[in-house]
VMD Tcl script that draws the C-alpha trace (Angstrom):
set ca {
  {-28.46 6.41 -4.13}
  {-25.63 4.43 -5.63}
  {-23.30 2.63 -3.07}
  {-19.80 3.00 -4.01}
  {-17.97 0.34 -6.60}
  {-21.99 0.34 -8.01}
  {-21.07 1.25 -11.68}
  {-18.14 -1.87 -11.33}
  {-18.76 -5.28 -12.94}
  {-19.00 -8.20 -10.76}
  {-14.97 -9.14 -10.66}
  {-13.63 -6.09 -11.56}
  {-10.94 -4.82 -9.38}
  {-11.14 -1.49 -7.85}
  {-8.60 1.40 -9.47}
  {-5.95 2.04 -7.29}
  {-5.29 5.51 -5.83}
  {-1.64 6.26 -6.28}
  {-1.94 8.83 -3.52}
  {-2.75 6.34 -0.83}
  {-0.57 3.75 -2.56}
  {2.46 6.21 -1.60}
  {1.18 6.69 2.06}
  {1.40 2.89 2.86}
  {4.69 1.71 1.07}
  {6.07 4.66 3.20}
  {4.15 3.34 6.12}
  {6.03 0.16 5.64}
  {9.04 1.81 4.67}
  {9.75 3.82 8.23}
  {8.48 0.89 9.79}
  {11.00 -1.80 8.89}
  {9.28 -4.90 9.70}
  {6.16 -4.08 10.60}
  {2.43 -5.77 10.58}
  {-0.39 -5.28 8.42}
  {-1.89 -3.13 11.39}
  {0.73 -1.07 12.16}
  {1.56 0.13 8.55}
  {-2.36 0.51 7.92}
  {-2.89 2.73 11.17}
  {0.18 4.83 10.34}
  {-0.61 5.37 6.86}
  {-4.27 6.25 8.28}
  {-5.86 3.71 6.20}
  {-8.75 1.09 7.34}
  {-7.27 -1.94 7.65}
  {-9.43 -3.81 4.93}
  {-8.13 -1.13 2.50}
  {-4.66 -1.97 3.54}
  {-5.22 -5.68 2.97}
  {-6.24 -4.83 -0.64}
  {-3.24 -2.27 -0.84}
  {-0.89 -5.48 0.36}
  {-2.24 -8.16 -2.00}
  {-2.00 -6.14 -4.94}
  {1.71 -4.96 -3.57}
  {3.15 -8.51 -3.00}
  {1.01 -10.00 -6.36}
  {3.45 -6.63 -7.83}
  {6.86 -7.94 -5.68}
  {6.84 -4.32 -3.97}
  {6.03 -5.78 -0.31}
  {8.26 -9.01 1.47}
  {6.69 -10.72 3.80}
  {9.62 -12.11 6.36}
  {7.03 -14.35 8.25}
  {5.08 -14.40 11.50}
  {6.18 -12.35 13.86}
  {5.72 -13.34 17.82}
  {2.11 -12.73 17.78}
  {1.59 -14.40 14.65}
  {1.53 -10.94 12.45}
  {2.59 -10.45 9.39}
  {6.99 -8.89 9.05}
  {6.36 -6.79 5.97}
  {9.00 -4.86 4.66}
  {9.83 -2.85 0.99}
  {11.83 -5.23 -1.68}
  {14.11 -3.63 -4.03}
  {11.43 -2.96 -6.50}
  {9.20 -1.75 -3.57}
  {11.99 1.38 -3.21}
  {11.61 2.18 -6.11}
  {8.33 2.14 -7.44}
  {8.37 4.43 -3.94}
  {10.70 6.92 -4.83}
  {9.11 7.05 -8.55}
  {5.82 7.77 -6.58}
  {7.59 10.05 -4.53}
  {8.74 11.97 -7.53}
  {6.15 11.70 -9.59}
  {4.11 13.38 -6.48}
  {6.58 16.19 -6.14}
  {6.65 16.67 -9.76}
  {2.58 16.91 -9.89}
  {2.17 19.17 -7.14}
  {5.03 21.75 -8.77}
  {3.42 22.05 -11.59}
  {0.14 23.20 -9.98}
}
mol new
graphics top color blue
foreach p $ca { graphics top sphere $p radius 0.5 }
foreach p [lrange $ca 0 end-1] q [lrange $ca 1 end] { graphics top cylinder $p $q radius 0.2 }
display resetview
């Protein structure tokens, strides 16, 4: 039995699921500054999925990080971009599931 990412190259990047890419720039979203924790446990997400998730969405300029926070977490919040690309989501989403 294959494990998953078995049919990926070595150094390929994993697709991204626009579906969970919606659940955590929301989770950061309600959140205001928030850790990486925080946003990956509301957006039910393992955390090392949300680290990939939050590379990829500062590498993109959707996620800020504001610093370390008292215990030495991450402040992430949504940029200007990030708001939007999460209200395109958001639409694109609604549109999707109203045409089913």
């Amino acid at each position: 039995m294959a494990s998953r990412g078995a049919d990926t190259m070595a150094g390929q990047r994993k697709l991204l699921n626009m579906d969970v890419l919606l659940k955590f720039l929301e989770a950061i979203d309600k959140l205001g500054p928030t850790s990486l924790y925080r946003a990956a446990k509301e957006a039910e997400m393992t955390y090392p999925t949300a680290r990939r998730y939050l590379r990829i969405s500062m590498e993109q300029g959707l996620v800020i990080n504001l610093g370390r926070g008292p215990r030495g977490e991450l402040q992430l919040v949504l940029s200007d971009q990030g708001k939007e690309c999460l209200s395109m989501l958001r639409n694109l989403q609604r549109n999707t599931l109203g045409a089913s």
